[in-house]
Structures are given as structure tokens and as C-alpha cells.
C-alpha positions in Angstrom: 24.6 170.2 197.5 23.4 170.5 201.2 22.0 167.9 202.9 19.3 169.3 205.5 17.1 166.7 206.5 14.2 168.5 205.8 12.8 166.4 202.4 11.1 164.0 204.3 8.8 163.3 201.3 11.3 161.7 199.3 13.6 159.9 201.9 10.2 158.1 202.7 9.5 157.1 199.2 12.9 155.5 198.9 12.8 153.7 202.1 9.3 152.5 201.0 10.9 151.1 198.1 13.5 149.3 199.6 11.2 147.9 202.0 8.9 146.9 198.8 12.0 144.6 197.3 12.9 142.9 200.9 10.5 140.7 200.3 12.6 139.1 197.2 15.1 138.1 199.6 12.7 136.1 201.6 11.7 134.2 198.3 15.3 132.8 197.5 16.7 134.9 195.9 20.7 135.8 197.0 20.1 139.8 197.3 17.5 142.6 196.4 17.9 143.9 193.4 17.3 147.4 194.5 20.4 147.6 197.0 22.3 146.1 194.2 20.9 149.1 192.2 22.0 151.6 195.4 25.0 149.9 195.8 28.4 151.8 194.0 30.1 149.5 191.4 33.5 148.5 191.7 36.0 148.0 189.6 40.0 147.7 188.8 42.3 148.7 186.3 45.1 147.8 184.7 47.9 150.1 183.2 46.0 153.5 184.1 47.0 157.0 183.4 47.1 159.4 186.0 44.1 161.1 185.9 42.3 157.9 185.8 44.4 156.9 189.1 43.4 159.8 191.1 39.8 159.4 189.4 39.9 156.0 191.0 41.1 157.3 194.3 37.7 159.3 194.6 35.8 156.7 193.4 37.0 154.2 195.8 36.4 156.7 198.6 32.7 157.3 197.8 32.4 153.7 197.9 33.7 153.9 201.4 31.6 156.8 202.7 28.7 155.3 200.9 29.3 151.8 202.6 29.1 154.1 205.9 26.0 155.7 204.8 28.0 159.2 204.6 25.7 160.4 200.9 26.6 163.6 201.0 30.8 162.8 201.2 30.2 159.8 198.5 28.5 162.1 196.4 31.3 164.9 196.6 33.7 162.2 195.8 32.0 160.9 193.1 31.6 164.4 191.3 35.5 164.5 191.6 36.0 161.4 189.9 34.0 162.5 187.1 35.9 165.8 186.7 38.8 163.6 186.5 38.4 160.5 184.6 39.3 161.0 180.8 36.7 161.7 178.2 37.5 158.4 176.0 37.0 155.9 179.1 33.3 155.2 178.2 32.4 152.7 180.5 34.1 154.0 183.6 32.7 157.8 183.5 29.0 155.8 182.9 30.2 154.0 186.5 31.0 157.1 188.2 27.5 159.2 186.6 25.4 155.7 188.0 27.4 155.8 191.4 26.8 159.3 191.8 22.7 158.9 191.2 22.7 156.1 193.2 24.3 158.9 196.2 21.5 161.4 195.2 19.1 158.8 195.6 19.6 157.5 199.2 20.0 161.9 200.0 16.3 161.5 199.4 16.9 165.2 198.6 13.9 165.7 196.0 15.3 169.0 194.7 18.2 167.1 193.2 16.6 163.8 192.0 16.4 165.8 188.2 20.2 165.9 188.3 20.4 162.1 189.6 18.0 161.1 186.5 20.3 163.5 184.2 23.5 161.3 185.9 21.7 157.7 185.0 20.9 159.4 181.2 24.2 160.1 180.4 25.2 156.6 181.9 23.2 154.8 179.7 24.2 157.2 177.0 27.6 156.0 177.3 27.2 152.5 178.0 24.1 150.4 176.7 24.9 147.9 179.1 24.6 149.8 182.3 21.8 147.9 183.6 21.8 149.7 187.0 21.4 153.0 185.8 18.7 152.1 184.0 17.3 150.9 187.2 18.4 153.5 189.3 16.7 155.9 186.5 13.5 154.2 186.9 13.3 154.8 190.9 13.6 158.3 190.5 11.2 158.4 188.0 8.7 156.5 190.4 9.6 158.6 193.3 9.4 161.7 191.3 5.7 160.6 190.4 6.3 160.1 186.3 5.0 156.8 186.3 4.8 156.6 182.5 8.7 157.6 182.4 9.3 154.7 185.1 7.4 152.4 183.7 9.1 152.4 180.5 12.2 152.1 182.1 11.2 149.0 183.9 10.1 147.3 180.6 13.4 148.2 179.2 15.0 146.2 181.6 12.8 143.6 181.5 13.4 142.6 177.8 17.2 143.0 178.6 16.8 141.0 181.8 13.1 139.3 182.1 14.1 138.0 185.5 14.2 141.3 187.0 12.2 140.8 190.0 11.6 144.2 190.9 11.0 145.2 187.7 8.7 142.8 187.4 6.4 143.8 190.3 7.0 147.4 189.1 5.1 146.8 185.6 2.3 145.5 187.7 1.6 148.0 190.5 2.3 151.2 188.3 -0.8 151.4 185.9 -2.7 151.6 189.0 -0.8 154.9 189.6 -0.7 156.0 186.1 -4.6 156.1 186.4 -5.0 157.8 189.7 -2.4 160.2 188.3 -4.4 161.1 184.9 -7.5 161.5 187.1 -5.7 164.0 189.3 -4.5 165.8 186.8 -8.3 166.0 184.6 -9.8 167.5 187.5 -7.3 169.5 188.1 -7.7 171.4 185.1 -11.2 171.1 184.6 -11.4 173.4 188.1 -8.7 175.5 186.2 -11.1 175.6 183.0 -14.3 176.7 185.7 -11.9 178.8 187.2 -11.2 180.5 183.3 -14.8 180.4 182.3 -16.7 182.0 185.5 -13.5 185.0 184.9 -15.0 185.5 181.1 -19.0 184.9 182.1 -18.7 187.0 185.0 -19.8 190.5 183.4 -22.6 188.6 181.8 -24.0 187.7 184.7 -23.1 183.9 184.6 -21.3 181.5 185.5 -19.8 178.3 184.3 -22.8 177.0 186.7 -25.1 177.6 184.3 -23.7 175.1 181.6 -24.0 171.5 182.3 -21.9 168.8 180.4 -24.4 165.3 179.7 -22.4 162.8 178.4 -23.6 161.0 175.0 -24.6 157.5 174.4 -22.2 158.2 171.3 -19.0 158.8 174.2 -19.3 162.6 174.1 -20.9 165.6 175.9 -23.3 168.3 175.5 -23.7 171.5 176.5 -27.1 172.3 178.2 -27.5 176.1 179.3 -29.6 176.3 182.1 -30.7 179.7 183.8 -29.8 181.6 187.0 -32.7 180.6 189.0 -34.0 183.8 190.5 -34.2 184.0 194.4 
């Protein structure tokens, strides 16, 4: 995975929300939830074969090279770890697949943010109680623009953990973009319909023009045909 820079779209999205959850800090609280969510996890282990050592060596370098802002390293190192960690350690592989999002995410590389939300999936696949995957899942999904997907996410974590303070302000700002998104996409395809419609009336002489929807007291429409006016 390259890192060129050049997705300016999304690296602005996830600055905006990190900017959003500052605030929470200046209410009292000890740290924002959403650099805890970008933040690798650590952890130690006891008694540890060797693929999980060396797995462990990776991992505690992409904590490093994320610490010094270095994504694109973290993320490398993070993918190694996962190669290497053994299948029956549950809970450390759904570490490593969260850590590794959490890499993709601060990339701001849009192209890639599917794989990230794959990562977080098979996280929480693997451990229920991976609450930062769930949260990291959710930020792509709002940065991605599938507010319905985020949204759900958020309330998942909110019945989990109801003082989730981002979450929290998440339920509440994201109907509002649920609805501008659903009226984008009706007019959208009702210029792909006109499009559609003036293709078929065309050799008749019409166009879709001459049809005018009134809506009905009842909640529905109907179809008036009204003439070419003749010049």
C-alpha cells in the first residue's frame, strides 16, 4: 500500500473528526475517546511460542512508528504480525486486525478504508469485546459516507458502554446526514429515470417533459400528460 498524499478528501475527514472529540477533553474528561480509538493496544505475554514472539516484535514496532506518526511502516508491521501470530490466539490477532485499521485510518488513504473496515470486522469476529474496533469500524463508516452502517455501530457501543461520549454525539449529528444522504441519492435517480424515459419517448416525439407528477392528498402521485406546446 503506497502512501501518496494525494487523498486529501479523506485525511480531512479524519482530522475533522478528531478535531470534533477535542472538545471532550475540555469537558473533564482524562482523554478523547477517538485517539484512544487511533491509538495501537498494547499488551504482554507470558510463556509465548515463537511465532507469537516474533509476532510481538512487529507489533511492538508498529506501535513505535505509529507513536512517530510513520502509518505506512506501522501498517507494514502490523500486517507482519498478523501473518505471524497463531490462528488459536483469538484475542491477540483481533489486536493486531484493530491496530492495523487504526494505521489505515490516520493514511487517510480512501481507496483502502474497505480493507480497514474488513480489519475491524474480523476483530470483532474474534473478540466480542473489542470495543475499539467497533469504534474504529464506525469512523470509517462515517468517513466513507454510510451513515446508516456508522450509526449502527455507534448504538452498538452505546448499549455496551452508554458513556461513550463520542458515540454519543455521533447518534445525534448523523440522522441529519442520513437525510441529506437519501435526498441525494432520490434525485439522483430520478434524473437517471428522465434520463431513461426521454431515451424510450424520444421516437414518439416526447419527452418525459410532457408528464407531470401531482402529488395526492392520499400521499401519492399522478400522472398528468400534458402536450408539446407548438411554437
Amino acid at each position: 500500500m503506497e502512501h501518496d498524499g494525494g487523498k486529501e478528501v479523506g485525511k480531512q475527514n479524519v482530522e475533522r473528526l478528531s478535531e470534533e472529540s477535542a472538545a471532550v477533553v475540555e469537558e473533564g474528561e482524562t482523554a478523547p475517546e477517538v485517539e484512544e480509538a487511533h491509538a495501537p493496544e498494547e499488551e504482554t505475554f507470558s510463556a509465548k511460542p515463537k511465532s507469537l514472539e516474533r509476532s510481538l516484535e512487529f507489533k511492538k514496532s508498529g506501535n513505535t512508528k505509529f507513536g512517530d506518526n510513520a502509518f505506512q511502516g506501522a501498517f507494514e508491521d502490523y500486517t507482519a504480525a498478523i501473518d505471524l501470530c497463531p490462528d488459536d490466539d483469538a484475542h491477540h490477532k483481533s489486536v493486531l486486525l484493530s491496530n492495523r485499521a487504526a494505521a489505515i485510518l490516520k493514511l487517510g488513504e480512501k481507496e483502502h478504508y474497505e480493507s480497514a473496515v474488513a480489519d475491524c470486522t474480523a476483530a470483532i469476529e474474534l473478540d466480542q469485546d473489542n470495543n475499539k474496533a467497533v469504534l474504529r469500524r464506525a469512523m470509517l463508516h462515517e468517513v466513507m459516507e454510510n451513515y446508516e452502517d456508522a450509526m449502527e455501530d455507534y448504538k452498538a457501543l452505546l448499549e455496551k458502554n452508554p458513556q461513550t461520549t463520542y458515540a454519543k454525539e455521533a447518534v445525534k449529528r448523523l440522522p441529519k446526514l442520513i437525510e441529506e444522504k437519501n435526498e441525494k441519492m432520490k434525485v439522483e435517480m430520478m434524473d437517471k429515470l428522465k434520463d431513461l424515459g426521454n431515451l424510450v419517448l424520444k421516437p414518439f416525439g416526447l419527452s418525459t417533459d410532457n408528464f407531470k407528477m401531482e402529488p395526492q392528498a392520499s400521499g401519492g402521485y399522478s400522472v398528468k400528460f400534458e402536450p408539446s406546446k407548438k411554437k
